[in-house]
C-alpha positions as CSV (number, residue, x, y, z in Angstrom):
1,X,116.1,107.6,102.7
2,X,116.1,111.7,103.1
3,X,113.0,113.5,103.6
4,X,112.2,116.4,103.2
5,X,109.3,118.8,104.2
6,X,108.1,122.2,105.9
7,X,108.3,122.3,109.9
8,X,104.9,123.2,111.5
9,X,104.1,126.5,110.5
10,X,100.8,128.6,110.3
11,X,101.4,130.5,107.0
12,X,97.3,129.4,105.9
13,X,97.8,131.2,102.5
14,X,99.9,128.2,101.3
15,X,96.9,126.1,101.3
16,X,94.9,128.5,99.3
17,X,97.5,129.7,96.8
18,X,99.1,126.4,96.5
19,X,97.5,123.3,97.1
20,X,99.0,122.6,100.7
21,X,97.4,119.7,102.4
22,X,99.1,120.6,105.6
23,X,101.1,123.0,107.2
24,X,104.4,121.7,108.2
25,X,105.1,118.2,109.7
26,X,106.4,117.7,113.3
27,X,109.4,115.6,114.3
28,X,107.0,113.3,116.1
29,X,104.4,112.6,112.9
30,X,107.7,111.9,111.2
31,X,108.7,109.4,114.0
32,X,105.2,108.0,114.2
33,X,105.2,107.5,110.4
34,X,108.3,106.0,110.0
35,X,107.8,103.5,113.1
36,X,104.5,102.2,111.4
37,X,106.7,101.4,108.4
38,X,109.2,99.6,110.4
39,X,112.2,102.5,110.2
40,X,113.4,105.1,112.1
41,X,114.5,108.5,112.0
42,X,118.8,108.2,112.3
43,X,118.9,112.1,112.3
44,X,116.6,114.9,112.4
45,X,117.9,118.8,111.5
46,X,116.4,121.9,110.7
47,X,117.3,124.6,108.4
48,X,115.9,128.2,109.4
49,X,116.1,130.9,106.5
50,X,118.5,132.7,107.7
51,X,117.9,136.2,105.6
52,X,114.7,136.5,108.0
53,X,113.9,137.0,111.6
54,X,113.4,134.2,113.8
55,X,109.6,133.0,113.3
56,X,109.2,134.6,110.4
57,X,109.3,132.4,107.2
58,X,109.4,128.5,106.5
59,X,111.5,126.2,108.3
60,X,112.5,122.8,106.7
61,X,112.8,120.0,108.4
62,X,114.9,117.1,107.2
63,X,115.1,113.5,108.1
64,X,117.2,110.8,107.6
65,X,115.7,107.3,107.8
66,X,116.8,103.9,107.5
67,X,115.0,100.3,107.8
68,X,112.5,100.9,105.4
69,X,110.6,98.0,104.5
70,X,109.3,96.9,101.0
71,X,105.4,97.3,101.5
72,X,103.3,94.1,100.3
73,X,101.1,95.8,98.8
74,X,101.4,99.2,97.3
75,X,99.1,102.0,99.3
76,X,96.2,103.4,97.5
77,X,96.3,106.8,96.7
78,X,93.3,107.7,98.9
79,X,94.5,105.9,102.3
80,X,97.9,107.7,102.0
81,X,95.8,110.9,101.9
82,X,93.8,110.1,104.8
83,X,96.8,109.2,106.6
84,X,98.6,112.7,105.6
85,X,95.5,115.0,106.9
C-alpha cells in the first residue's frame, strides 16, 4: 500500500481554510499506525518543493507498506477520527 500525506508542518491556515484535521504526519505516527495494524513501513521518502526555500512550503511524505491485514470488523467512522487527532 502507498500512502501518502503532508510531513509535520505548522502552516495553521490549512486548518481554517481547508478542513485540515492535522498538520502533517511524522514518520513515527506512520510506524505506530501501521504496527497496530500488523504492517510495516518497507520505505519511507520525502519530497520537498523544490521551487521554494528550504522550510518554506509543504513537504510530503510517502510510505510504502506491506502486511496489511484484513480488519474483522470495519472501523467506525468516529474511532478512526479519534485515532487521527
Amino acid at each position: 500500500m502507498l500512502i501518502v500525506d503532508f510531513a509535520p508542518h505548522d502552516m495553521e491556515q490549512l486548518r481554517e481554510q481547508h478542513a485540515h484535521r492535522r498538520l502533517g504526519v511524522s514518520n513515527e505516527h506512520m510506524n505506530e499506525w501501521l504496527a497496530r495494524a500488523g504492517a510495516r513501513a518497507v520505505t519511507h521518502d520525502v519530497l520537498a518543493p523544490p521551487w521554494l526555500q528550504q522550510g518554506a512550503g509543504l513537504t510530503v511524505s510517502l510510505w510504502l507498506a506491506e502486511g496489511i491485514k484484513k480488519p474483522r470488523t470495519q472501523p467506525t467512522r468516529l474511532a478512526v477520527e479519534q485515532e487521527l487527532s
